[in-house]
C-alpha positions in Angstrom: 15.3 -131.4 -47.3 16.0 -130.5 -50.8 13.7 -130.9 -53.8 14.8 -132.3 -57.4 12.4 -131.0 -60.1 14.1 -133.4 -62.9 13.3 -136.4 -60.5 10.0 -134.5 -60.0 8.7 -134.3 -63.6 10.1 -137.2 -65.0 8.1 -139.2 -62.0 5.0 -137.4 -62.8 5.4 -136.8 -67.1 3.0 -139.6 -68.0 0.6 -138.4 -65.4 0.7 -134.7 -66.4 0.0 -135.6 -70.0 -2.9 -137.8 -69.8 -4.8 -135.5 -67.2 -3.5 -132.1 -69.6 -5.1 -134.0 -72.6 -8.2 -134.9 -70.8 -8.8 -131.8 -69.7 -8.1 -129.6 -73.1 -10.8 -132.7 -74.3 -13.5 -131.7 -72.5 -12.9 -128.4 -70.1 -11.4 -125.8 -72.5 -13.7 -125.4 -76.2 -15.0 -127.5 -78.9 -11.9 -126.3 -80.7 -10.3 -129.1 -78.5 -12.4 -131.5 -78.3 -12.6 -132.0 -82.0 -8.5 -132.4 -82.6 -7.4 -136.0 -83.0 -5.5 -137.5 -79.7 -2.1 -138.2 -81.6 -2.3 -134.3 -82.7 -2.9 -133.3 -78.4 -1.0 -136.1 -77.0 2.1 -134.8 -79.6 2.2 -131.1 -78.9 1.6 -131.3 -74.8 4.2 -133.9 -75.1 6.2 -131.1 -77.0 5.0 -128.2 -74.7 5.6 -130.2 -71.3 9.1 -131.0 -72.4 10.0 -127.8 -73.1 8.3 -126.2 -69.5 10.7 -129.4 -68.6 13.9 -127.3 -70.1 12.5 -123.7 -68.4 12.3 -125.2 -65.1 15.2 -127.9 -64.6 17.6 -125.9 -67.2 16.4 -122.2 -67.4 16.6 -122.7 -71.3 14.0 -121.2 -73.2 15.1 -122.2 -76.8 12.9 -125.1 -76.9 9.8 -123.3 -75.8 9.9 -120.5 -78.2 10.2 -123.0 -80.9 7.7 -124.5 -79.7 5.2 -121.5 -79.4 6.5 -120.8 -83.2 5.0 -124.3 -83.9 2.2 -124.3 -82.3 1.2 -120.7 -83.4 1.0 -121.6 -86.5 -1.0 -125.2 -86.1 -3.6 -122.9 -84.1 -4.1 -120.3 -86.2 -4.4 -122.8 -89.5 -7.0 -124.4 -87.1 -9.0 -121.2 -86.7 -8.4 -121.4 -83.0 -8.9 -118.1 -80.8 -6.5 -116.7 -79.1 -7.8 -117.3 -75.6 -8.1 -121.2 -76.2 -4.6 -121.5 -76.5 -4.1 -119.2 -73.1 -6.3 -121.7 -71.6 -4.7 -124.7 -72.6 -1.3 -123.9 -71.5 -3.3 -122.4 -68.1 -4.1 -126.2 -67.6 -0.4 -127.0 -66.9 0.0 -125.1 -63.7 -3.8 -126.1 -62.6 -2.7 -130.1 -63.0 1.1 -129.4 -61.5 0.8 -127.3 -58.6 -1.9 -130.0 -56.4 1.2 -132.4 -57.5 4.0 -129.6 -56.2 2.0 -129.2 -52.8 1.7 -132.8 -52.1 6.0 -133.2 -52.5 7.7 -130.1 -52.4 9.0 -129.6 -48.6 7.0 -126.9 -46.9 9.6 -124.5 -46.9 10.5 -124.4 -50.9 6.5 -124.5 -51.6 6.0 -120.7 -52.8 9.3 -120.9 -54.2 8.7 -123.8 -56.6 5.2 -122.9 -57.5 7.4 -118.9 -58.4 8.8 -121.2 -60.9 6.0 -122.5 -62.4 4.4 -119.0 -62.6 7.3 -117.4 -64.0 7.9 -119.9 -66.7 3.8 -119.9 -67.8 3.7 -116.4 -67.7 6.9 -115.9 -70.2 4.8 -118.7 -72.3 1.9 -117.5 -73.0 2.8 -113.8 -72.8 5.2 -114.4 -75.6 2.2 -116.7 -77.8 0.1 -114.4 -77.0 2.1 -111.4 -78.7 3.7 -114.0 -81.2 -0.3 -115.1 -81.9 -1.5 -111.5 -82.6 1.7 -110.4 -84.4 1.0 -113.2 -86.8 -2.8 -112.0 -86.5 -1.8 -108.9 -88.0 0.5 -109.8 -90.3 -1.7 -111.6 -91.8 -4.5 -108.6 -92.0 -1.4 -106.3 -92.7 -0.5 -108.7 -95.5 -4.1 -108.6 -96.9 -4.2 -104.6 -97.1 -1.5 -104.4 -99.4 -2.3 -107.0 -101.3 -5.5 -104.8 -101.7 -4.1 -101.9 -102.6 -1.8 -103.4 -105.3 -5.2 -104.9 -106.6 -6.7 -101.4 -106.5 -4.0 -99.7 -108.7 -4.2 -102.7 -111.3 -7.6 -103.6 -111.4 -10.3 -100.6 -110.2 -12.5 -103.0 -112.0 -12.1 -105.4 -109.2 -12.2 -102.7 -106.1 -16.0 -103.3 -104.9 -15.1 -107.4 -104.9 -11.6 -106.5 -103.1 -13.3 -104.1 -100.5 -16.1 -106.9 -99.8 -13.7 -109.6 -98.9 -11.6 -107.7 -96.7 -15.2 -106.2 -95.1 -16.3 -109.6 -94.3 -12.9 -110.7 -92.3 -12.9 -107.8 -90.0 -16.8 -108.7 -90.0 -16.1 -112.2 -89.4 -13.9 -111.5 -86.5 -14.6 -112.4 -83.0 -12.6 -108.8 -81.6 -14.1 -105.3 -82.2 -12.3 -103.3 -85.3 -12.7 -99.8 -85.3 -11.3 -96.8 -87.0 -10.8 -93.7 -84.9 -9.8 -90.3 -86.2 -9.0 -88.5 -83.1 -11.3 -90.2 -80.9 -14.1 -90.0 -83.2 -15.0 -93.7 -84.7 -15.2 -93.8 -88.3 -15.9 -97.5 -88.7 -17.0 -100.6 -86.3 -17.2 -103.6 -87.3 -20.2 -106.1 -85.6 -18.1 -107.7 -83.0 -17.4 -104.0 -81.8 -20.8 -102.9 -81.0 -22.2 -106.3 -79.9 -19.2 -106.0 -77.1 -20.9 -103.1 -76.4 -24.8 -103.9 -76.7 -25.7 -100.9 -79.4 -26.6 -100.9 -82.5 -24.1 -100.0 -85.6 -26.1 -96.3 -86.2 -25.5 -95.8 -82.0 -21.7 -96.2 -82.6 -20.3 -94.6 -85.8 -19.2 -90.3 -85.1 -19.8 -90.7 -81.4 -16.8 -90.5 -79.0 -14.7 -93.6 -78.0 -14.8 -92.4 -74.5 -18.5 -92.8 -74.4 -17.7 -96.7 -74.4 -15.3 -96.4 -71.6 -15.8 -96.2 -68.1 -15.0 -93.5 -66.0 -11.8 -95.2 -63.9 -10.3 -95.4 -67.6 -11.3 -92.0 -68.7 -7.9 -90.7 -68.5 -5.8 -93.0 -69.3 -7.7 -93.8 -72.9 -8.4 -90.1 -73.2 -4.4 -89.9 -73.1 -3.7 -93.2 -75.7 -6.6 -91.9 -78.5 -5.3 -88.0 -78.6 -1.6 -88.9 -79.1 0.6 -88.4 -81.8 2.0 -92.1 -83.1 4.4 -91.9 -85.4 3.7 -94.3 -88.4 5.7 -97.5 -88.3 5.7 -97.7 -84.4 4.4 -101.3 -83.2 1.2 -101.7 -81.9 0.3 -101.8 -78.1 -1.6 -103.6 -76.1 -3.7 -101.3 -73.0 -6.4 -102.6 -70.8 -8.5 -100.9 -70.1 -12.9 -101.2 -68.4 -15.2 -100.5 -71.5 -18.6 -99.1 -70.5 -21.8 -101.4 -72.4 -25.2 -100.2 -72.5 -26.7 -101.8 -69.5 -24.1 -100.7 -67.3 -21.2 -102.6 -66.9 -17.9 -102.6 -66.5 -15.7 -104.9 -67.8 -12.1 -105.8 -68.8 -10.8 -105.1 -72.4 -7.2 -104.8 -74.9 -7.3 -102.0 -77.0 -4.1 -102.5 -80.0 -3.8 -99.1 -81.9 -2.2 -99.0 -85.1 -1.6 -95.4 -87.1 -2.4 -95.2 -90.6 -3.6 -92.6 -93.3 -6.2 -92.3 -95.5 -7.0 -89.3 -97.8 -4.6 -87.4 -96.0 -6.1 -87.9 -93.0 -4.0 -89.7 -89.9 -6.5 -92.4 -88.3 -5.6 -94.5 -85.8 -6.6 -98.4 -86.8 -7.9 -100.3 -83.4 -8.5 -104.0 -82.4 -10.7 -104.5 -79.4 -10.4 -107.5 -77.4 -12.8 -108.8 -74.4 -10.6 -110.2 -71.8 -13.0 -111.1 -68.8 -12.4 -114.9 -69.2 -8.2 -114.1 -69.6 -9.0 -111.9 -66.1 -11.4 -114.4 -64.5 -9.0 -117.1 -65.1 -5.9 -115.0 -63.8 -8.0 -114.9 -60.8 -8.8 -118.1 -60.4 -5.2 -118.9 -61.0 -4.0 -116.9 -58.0 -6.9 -118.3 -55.8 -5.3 -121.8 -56.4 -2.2 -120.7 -55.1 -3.6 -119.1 -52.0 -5.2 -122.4 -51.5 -2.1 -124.2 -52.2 -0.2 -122.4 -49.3 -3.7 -122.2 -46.9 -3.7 -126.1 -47.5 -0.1 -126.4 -46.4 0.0 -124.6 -43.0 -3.0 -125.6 -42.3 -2.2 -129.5 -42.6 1.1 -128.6 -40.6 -1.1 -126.0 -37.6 -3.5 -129.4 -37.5 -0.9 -132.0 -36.5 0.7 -129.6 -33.6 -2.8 -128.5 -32.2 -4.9 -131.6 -32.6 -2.5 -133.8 -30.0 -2.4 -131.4 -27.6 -6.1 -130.8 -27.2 -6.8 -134.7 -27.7 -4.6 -134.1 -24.3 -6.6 -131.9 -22.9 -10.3 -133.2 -23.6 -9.0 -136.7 -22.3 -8.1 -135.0 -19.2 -10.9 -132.7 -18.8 -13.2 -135.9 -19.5 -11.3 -137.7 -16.1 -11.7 -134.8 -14.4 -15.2 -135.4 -15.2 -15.7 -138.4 -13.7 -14.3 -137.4 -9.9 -17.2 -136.7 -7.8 -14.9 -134.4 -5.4 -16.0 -131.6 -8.7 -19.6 -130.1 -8.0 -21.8 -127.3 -8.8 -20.2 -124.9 -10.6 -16.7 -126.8 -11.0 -18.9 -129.2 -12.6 -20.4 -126.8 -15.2 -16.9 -125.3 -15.8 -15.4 -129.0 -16.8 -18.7 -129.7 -18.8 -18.3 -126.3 -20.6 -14.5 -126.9 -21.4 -15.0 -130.5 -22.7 -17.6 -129.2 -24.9 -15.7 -126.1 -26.3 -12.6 -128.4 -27.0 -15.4 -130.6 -28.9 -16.2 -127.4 -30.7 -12.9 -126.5 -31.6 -12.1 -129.7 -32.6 -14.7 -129.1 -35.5 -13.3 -125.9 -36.1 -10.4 -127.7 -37.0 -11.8 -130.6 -39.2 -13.7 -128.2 -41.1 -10.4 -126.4 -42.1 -8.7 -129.4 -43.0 -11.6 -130.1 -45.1 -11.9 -126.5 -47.0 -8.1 -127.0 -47.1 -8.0 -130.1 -48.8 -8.8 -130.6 -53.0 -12.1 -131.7 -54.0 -11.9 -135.5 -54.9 -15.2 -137.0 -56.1 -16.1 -140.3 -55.5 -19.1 -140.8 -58.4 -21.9 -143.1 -57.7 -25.5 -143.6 -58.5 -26.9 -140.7 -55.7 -30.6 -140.9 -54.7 -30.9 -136.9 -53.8 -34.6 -137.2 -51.9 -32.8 -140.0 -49.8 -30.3 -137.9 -48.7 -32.5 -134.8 -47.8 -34.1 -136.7 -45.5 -31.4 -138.7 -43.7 -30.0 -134.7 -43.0 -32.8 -134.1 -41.4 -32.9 -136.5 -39.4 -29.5 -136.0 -38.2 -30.2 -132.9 -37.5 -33.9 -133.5 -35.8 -32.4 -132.4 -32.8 -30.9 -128.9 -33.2 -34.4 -128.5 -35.0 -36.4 -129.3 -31.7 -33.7 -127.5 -29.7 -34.9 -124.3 -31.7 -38.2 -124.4 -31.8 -37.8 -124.9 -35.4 -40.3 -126.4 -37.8 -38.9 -127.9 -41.3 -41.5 -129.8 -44.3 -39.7 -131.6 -46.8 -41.6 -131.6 -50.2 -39.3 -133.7 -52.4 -40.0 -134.7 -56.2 -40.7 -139.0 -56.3 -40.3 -138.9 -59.9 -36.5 -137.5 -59.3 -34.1 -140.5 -60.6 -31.5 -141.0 -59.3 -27.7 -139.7 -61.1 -24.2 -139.7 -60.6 -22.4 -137.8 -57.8 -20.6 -137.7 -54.8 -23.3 -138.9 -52.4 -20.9 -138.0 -48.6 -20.4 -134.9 -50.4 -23.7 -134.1 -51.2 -24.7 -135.1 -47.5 -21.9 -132.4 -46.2 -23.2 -129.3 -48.6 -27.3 -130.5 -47.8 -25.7 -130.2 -44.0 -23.9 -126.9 -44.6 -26.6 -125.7 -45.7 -29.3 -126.4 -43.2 -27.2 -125.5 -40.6 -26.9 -121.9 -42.3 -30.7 -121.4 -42.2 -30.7 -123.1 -38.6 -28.3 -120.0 -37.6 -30.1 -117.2 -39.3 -33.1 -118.1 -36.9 -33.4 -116.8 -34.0 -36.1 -119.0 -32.1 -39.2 -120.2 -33.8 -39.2 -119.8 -37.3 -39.5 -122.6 -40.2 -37.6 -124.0 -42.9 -38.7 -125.4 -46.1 -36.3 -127.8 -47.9 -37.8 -129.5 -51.2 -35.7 -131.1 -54.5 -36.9 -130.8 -58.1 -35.3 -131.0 -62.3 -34.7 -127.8 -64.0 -33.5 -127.8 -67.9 -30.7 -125.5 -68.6 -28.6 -124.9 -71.7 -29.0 -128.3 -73.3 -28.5 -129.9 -69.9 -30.8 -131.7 -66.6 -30.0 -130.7 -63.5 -31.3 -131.9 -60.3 -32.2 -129.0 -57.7 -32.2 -128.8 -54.1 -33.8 -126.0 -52.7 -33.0 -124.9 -49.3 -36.1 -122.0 -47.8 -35.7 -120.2 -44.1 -37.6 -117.6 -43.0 -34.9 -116.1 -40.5 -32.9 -112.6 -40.7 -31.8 -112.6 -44.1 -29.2 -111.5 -46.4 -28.7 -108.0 -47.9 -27.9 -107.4 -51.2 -24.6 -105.8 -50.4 -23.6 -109.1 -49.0 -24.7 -111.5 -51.4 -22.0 -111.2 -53.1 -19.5 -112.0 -50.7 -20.9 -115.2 -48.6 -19.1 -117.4 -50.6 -15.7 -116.2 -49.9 -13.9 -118.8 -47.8 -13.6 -117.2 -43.7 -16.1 -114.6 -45.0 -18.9 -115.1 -42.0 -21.4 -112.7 -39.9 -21.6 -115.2 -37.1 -19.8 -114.4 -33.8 -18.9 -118.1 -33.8 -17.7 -120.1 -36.9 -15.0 -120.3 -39.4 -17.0 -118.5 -42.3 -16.3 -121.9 -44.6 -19.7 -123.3 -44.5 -20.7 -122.1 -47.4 -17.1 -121.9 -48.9 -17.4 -125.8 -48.5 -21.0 -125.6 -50.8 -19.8 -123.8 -53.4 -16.3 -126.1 -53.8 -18.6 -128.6 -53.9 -20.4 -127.8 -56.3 -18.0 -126.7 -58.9 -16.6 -129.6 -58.4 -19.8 -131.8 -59.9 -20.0 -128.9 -62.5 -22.9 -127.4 -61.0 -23.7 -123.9 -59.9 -25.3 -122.6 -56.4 -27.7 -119.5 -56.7 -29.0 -117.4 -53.1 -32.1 -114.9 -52.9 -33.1 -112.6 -50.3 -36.9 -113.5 -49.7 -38.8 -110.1 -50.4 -41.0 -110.7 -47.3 -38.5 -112.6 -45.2 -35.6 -115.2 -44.9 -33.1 -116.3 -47.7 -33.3 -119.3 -50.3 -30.2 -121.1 -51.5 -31.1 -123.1 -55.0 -28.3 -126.2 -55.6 -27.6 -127.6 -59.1 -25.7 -130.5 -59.8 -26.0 -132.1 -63.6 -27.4 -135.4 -64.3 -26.5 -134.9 -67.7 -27.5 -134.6 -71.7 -31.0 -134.2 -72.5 -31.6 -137.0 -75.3 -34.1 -135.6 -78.0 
């Protein structure tokens, strides 16, 4: 079965655009979602023509006109460079659901290879093309100063002023190193790295590094550059006060000053450009998980609809007792339990589709429990609901809100052993401008250690001798999907808390 991208895109062009523009409207910055529609629908109708040409043509004229274009509307704009990354990221998050739906099985990874390959040419090229203009700009500036400095010392302290505030103004870190002593930081330099400016200036660079990028660094600040060589781009982990670690671009550019050779350097945070790389390849992993997984489902599902059939006529001949008896009732109810297995993959597998209606949260809590009452008295488990009455009700996905309340109760259920109790209760919490509803999930079973915290999220990551480790997988795709956020503590005394938010929107006033 062969697969035509021309009949592809052109089937899907007014779809793409409308769900790109929606998205750089309200997902991406402010930036965005202050630019008039005929500017956005215009230039993604530009940029997804051009990806058109890439992909159907392998011609890349029209995209680098394009990125010439659009480099210049963005920087007029005052956009950062990271907005622009973003918005052409959207394009493979809004194409490659589309591509896994259509593209036969076995061309899958090889169509979404051509997605990557032409996004990554894009915005590796804007990006450079972006920051190349960046500098030219600043470059342009500097000699403009100097000529201002030979015919007008009168005017020097006003010259040197402007050209302080815009590398002050700046959202990346500008710093002057002679050998790898800094000279001069600007404020986005030491906020990046939570010290004050008196912390900073004659101290080592490598004290802001951290050790994994010792070397390399050390190897880039103590080189000779030749003057007129082009800046370039390292990442490398910069060290902040409290600790971390975290991605950053380091552009060096050589210059002289008094006779001295100092090495001019623009610092650049990149966790959001790495997060999003991330997520970017976790879509694609989900992409190919979701495709064999719909294909395993359709050859194993018939054959143990087969078997349980069987096994459940079996069950009914009274020639089987004793232990024959147990042995069918055990199969029947293991091919029950795989069954789940199976329907819980296909529904990890599958994207996130809300269905938004008014949701009464208390409501659900306690239809859960109910459905649940009897693995509860099964256990020996006690549970007390305390919900909040004055909680109105909001907008969400109320089945999927049911299958993460579920998830979730089932998770403390399992980290009892026998006799233990779990406290489930609902509540508002104010954050950032925002209401969120919370839903507050309390065992006092074995626990979690803070080694693991950090990993229980991870689809198939489990601790259980039995399960698929997507339980809580299932919660947190859940709940990114309503734009909320799940936080877990390990009790001090005993037993873990899960705390759910899901927005219920703007606080007025």
């Amino acid at each position: 079965m062969n697969f035509k991208w021309e009949d592809f895109l052109n089937r899907h062009r007014n779809k793409i655009i409308l769900e790109w523009e929606k998205r750089l409207k309200h997902e991406v910055s402010k930036h965005y979602a202050q630019r008039p529609s005929k500017e956005l629908t215009m230039t993604i109708g530009m940029a997804f023509d051009s990806f058109c040409q890439i992909i159907i043509h392998n011609d890349y004229a029209p995209i680098n006109e394009f990125i010439n274009e659009i480099t210049k509307i963005r920087l007029e704009a005052g956009f950062p460079l990271d907005d622009v990354q973003k918005a052409f990221e959207l394009y493979r998050q809004i194409v490659i659901p589309l591509l896994v739906n259509e593209s036969p099985r076995h061309l899958l990874c090889e169509n979404i290879e051509v997605v990557n390959t032409g996004l990554a040419y894009t915005i590796h090229r804007f990006s450079n093309h972006f920051q190349k203009k960046h500098e030219k700009y600043l470059k342009k500036y500097a000699q403009q100063l100097e000529k201002d400095v030979a015919a007008r010392t009168a005017q020097l302290k006003e010259s040197e002023h402007k050209y302080k505030t815009l590398v002050e103004d700046i959202s990346d870190g500008y710093l002057v190193l002679y050998k790898e002593r800094i000279f001069f930081v600007n404020p986005a330099f030491y906020r990046m790295h939570g010290y004050q400016e008196k912390d900073i200036i004659d101290e080592s660079f490598l004290f802001f590094v951290a050790k994994e990028s010792h070397e390399k660094v050390s190897a880039l600040v103590t080189r000779k550059v030749k003057k007129g060589t082009q800046p370039e781009a390292f990442e490398y982990l910069r060290l902040t006060k409290d600790g971390k670690c975290l991605p950053t671009e380091i552009n060096f550019r050589p210059s002289r000053f008094e006779g001295q050779e100092y090495n001019l350097c623009i610092v650049r945070d990149i966790t959001k450009r790495v997060e999003m790389e991330k997520r970017s390849r976790e879509i694609e992993r989900m992409a190919y998980i979701g495709q064999l997984t719909t294909s395993l489902s359709h050859e194993i599902r018939n054959p143990l609809s087969s078997v349980k059939m069987n096994l459940q006529i079996l069950g009914k001949n009274h020639t089987f007792k004793g232990n024959d008896k147990k042995r069918l009732a055990i199969s029947e109810r293991e091919i029950k339990r795989l069954e789940g297995i199976l329907q819980e993959l296909l529904d990890f597998a599958k994207p996130v589709s809300l269905q938004m209606a008014r949701t009464d949260i208390n409501q659900i809590i306690y239809s859960c429990v109910d459905l649940l009452e009897v693995e509860f008295n099964k256990r020996n488990i006690d549970y007390e609901i305390m919900v909040d009455q004055t909680l109105s009700e909001f907008m969400a996905d109320k089945s999927k809100v049911e299958q993460l309340v579920i998830n979730l109760l089932l998770n403390a259920l399992d980290s009892i052993d026998n006799f233990g109790e779990i406290m489930i209760s609902t509540g508002t919490k104010k954050q950032k401008g925002k209401r969120f509803a919370m839903i507050r999930i309390e065992d006092d079973g074995k626990g979690i250690s803070k080694e693991l915290l950090s990993c229980i999220f991870e689809p198939f990551y489990t601790t259980k001798t039995k399960g698929t480790g997507l339980g809580l997988a299932n919660v947190q795709q859940i709940v990114t999907a309503h734009q909320g956020h799940v936080e877990v503590f390990d009790l001090k005394i005993k037993g873990t808390a899960f705390e759910v938010f899901l927005p219920m929107g703007e606080i007025n006033g």
